[in-house]
C-alpha positions in Angstrom: 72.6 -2.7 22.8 68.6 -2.5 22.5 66.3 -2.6 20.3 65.8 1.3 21.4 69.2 2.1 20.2 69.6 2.9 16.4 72.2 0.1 16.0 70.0 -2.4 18.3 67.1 -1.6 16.1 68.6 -2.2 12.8 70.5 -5.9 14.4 67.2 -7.0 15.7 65.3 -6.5 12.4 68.1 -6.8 9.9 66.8 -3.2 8.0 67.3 0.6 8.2 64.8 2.5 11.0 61.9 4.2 9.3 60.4 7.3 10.9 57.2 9.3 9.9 58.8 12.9 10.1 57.3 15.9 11.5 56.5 17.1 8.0 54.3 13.8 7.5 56.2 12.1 5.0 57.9 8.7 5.3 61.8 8.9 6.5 64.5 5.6 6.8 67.9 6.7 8.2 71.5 5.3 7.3 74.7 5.5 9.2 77.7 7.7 7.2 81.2 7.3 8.5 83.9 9.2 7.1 86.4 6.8 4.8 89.5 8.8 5.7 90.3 10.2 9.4 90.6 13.8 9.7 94.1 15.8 10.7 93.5 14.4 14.1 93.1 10.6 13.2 89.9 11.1 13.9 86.4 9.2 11.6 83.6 11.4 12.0 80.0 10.1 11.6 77.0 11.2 10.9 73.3 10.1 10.0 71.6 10.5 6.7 68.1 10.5 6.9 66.4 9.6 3.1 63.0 11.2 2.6 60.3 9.1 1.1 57.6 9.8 -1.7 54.1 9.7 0.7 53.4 6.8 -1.4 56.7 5.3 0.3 58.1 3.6 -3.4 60.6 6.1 -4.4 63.6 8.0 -2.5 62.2 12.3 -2.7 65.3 13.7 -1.1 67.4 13.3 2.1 68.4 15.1 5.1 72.3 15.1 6.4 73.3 15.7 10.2 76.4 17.5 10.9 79.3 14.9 12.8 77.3 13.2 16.0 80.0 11.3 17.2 84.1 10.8 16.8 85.7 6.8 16.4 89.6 6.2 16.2 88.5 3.6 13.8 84.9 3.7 11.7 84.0 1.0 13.2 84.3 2.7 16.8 82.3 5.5 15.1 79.7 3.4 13.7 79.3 1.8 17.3 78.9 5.3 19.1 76.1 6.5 16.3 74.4 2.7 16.4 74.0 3.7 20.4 72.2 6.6 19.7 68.6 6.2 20.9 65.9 5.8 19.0 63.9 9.0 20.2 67.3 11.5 20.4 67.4 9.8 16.1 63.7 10.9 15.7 64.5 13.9 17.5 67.2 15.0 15.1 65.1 14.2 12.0 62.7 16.5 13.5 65.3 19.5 13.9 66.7 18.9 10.7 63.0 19.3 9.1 62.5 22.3 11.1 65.6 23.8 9.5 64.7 23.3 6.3 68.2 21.5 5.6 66.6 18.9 2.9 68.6 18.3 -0.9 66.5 16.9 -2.9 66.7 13.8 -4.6 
């Protein structure tokens, strides 16, 4: 895994990935795995992407992506979401800004 991989990343510098989002303001993103499988046995994950004040010294409100990936264990999930690029993360941020899918803090 590289440092161009969301798991890479946050292995290499022992912290959560910080993006400036599209709407300006500072973003960090966290890995959420399911703590139950689903009917199927299945642990879904997804990213969680908490918005920043523009100051950057207070959480302001969060965004949630749907599932990305499916693990038999959460630790098999948590592997496929920490392979995720970089860009395709930033990328998804960006959507989820565009969609207006923010609760606030």
């Amino acid at each position: 895994m590289t440092e161009f991989t969301l798991g890479g990343y946050m292995l290499k510098h022992e912290r959560a990935a910080a993006f400036t989002g599209s709407d300006g303001l500072p973003y960090s993103v966290a890995l959420w795995i399911d703590d139950e499988p689903d009917a199927r046995g299945r642990f879904g994950g997804a990213l969680l992407f908490v918005r920043w004040t523009a100051a950057g010294d207070a959480p302001d409100g969060h965004h949630e992506s749907d599932y990305l990936v499916w693990g038999r264990t959460e630790d098999d999930a948590r592997e496929r979401l920490g392979a995720l690029s970089l860009y395709d993360v930033k990328a998804l941020l960006d959507e989820l800004i565009a969609a207006g899918r923010a609760d606030e803090a």
